[in-house]
N, C-alpha and C positions, 0 to 999 in steps of 0.2 A: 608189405609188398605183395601185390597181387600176380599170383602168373596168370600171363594172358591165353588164353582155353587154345588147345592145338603147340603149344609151344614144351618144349623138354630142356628141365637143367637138372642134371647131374652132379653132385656133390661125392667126393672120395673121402674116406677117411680112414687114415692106419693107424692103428693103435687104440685101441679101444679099452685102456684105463680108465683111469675120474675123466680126464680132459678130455679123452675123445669121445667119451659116454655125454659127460653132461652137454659137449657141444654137439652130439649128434640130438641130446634130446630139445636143447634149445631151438633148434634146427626143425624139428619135426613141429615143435607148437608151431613156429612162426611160421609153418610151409611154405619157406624158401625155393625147395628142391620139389621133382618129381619123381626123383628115385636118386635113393641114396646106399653107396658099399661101403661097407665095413670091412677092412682087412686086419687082422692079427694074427699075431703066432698062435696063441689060444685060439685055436678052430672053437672048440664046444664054448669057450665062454663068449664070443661070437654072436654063434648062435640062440644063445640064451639074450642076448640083449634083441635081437633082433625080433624073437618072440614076443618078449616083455614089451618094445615097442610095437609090433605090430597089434598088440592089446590093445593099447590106446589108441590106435587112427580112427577108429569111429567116435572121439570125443576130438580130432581135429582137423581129418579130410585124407583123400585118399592121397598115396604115396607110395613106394614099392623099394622094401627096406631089403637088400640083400648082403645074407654076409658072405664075403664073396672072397677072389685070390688079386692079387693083380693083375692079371687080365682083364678083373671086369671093370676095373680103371678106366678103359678105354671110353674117351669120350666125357670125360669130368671137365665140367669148366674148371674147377678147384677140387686139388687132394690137398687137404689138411694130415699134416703127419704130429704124432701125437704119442708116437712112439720113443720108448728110451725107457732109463730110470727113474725112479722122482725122488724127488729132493727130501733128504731127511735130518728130523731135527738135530740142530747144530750145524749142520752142512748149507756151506755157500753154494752158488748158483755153479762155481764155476771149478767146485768140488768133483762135480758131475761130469766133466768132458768128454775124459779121458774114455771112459766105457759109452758116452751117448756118441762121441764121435764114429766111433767102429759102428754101432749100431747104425748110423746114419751112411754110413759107406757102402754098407748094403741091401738100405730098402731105398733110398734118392736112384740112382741106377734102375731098379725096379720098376719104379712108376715113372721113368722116362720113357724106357723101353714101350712100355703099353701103353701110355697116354704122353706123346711127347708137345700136345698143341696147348694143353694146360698149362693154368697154372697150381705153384707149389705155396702151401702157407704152412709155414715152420711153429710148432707152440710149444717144442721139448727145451727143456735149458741144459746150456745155458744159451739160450736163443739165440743170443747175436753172433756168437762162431758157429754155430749150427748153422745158420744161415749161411756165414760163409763157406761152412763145406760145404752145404748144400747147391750153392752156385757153383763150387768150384769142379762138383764131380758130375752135377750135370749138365752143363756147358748150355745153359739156359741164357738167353737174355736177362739181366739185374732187373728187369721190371717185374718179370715173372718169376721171382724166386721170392718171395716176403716172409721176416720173420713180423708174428705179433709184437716184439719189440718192447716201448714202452705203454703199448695202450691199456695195459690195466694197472700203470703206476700211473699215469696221464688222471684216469678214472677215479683211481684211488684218490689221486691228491685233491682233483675238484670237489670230491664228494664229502671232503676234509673242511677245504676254503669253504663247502657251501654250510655247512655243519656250523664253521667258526664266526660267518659273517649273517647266519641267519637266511639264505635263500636259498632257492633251488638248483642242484648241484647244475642242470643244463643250463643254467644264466650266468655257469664261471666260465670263463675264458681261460684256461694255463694251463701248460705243458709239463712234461718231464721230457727231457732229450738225453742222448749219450746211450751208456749201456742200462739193459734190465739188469741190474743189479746195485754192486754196493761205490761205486763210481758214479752214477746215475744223478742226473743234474737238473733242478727247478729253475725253471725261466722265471727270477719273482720281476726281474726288468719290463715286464709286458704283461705280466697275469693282468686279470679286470673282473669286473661283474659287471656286464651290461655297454661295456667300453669305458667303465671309470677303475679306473688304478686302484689299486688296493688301498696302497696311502690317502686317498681321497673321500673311501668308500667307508671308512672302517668311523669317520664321525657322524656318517648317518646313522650308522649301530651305536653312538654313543660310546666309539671304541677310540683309544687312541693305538696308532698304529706300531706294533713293538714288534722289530725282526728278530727278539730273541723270541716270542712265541711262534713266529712262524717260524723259524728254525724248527722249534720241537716237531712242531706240527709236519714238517717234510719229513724230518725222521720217522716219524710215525708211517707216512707214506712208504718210503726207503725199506723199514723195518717189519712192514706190516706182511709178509707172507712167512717172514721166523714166526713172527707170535699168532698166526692162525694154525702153522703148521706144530706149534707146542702143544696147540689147543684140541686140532684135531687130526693133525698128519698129514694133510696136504690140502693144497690150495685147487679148487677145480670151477665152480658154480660159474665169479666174477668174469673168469677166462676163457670160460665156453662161452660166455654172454659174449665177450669181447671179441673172439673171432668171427661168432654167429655175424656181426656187425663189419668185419673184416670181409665177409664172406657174401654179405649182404651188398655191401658197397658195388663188388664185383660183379654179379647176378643182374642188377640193376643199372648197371653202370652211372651208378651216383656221381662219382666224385667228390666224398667226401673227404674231406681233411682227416687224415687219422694217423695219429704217432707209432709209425711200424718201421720194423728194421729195412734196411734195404744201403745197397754198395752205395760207399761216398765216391763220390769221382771229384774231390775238392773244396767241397763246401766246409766253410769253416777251417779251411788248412788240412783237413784230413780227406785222403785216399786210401785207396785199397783194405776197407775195413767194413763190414757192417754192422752199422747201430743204427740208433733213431731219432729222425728228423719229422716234424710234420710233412706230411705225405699226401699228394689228390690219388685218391686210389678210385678205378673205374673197371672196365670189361676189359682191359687191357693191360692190369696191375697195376703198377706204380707208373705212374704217369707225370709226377713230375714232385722234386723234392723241393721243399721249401727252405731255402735257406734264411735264416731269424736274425734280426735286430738285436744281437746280442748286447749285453756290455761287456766287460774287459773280462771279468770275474767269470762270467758263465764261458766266454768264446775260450778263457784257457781249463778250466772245467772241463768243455767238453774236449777236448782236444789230448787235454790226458787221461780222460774216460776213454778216446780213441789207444791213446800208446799202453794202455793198460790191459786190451784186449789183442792187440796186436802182438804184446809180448808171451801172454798168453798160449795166443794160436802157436808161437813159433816154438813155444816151448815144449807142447805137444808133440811137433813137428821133427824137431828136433832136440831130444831130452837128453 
């Protein structure tokens, strides 16, 4: 995406961990932004990343990287928050809450205060209650609150199907919806390559079609950020790529289809919860949620991926 010469987009980002590192540096090749803040509690390590990127703009164009406070928020089309704990091995998504909630209770407030015309994109887990405090404490419209959701299980699984059927991952069509995490549901009713059904697709590979192997094969999807994080301790590259894309959509105002968290107001049976649906996201956030041709299997699937988080939150809430 090209910015057009005279125009200014702003990009926010707190937390400057793996995630918010590698999506700031994602951020910087693709020159998205034309000036981008870094907030974190680590002032000095901050400003170490901000150096170290500002090394490299003359191998990718100028930009004006400030590590800054929330005040210098003001005026972000997108804070990406990226802030919290990270997930460690052995620990579920949703292991994490209890301390990322607090954490979230006092930097959402923050960056409403100083930037209240943006929007917010959620990438701490467990993302989809995060999302909903996120909405809940900053009294934001549900278009403008996004978590990442499922778009790097979405990603993960095409790039699985494209692996298994022989083509390239952007010519597979399928989803994951429900929660980021161990609830988290494959649409196999609709997956395709090319708009032919999986079952249809797998004799031109000289495959016949077996749902026990694709069973494994989603687990792998499902399972894939325990055994990156055994391997190397956390999960960061795939997910800064994915909001980059998140964050892209917006900037541009694409409207691409992209599977992120965001408030059900019904679809599929479920309210007042955020998980993830295919989503058009545009200059205006979430602009309209798609609701899916489920079958029986995935619509109660997702439905108790919804009661699953809902009990959750309330436990939190109330423990």
């Amino acid at each position: 995406m090209k910015i057009p010469v005279g125009s200014s987009r702003q990009v926010g980002v707190v937390g400057t961990g793996l995630v918010g590192a590698s999506f700031a540096y994602a951020l910087i090749i693709r020159q998205l932004a034309t000036r981008l803040v870094l907030v974190d509690v680590n002032k000095e390590k901050t400003i170490g990343e901000v150096m170290d990127f500002d090394h490299g703009l003359p191998f990718t164009g100028p930009m004006k990287i400030l590590a800054g406070d929330y005040k210098d928020l003001e005026g972000s089309q997108v804070v990406v928050i990226a802030a919290g704990s990270g997930q460690k091995q052995g620990e579920t998504r949703l292991d994490l809450l209890a301390r990322n909630a607090a954490i979230f209770r006092e930097i959402v407030p923050q960056v409403v205060r100083h930037n209240p015309d943006g929007i917010i994109l959620i990438a701490t887990n467990p993302v989809d209650i995060l999302t909903h405090i996120s909405l809940d404490v900053s009294a934001l419209p549900p278009s403008r609150v996004i978590g990442s959701g499922t778009i790097l299980d979405t990603s993960r699984f095409r790039f699985l199907l494209g692996q298994y059927y022989g083509v390239d991952a952007q010519s597979v069509h399928a989803y994951i919806v429900g929660e980021h995490g161990d609830s988290e549901i494959p649409v196999w009713s609709l997956a395709n390559i090319g708009g032919v059904r999986l079952q249809e697709f797998a004799p031109l590979q000289h495959k016949a079609y077996k749902q026990d192997e694709m069973d494994s094969l989603f687990k792998q999807v499902r399972d894939a950020a325990y055994e990156i994080i055994k391997r190397k301790g956390a999960t960061y590259y795939a997910i800064g790529l994915g909001l980059v894309a998140i964050v892209e959509s917006i900037l541009g105002d694409y409207r691409r289809v992209l599977s992120v968290s965001t408030l059900m107001e019904g679809q599929h049976g479920v309210s007042d919860m955020c998980l993830s649906l295919p989503c058009v996201v545009g200059a205006r956030g979430i602009e309209e949620v798609l609701a899916l041709n489920f079958n029986n299997d995935e619509e109660t699937g997702f439905r108790a991926s919804a009661e699953k988080l809902k009990f959750t939150l309330a436990s939190l809430q109330h423990p």
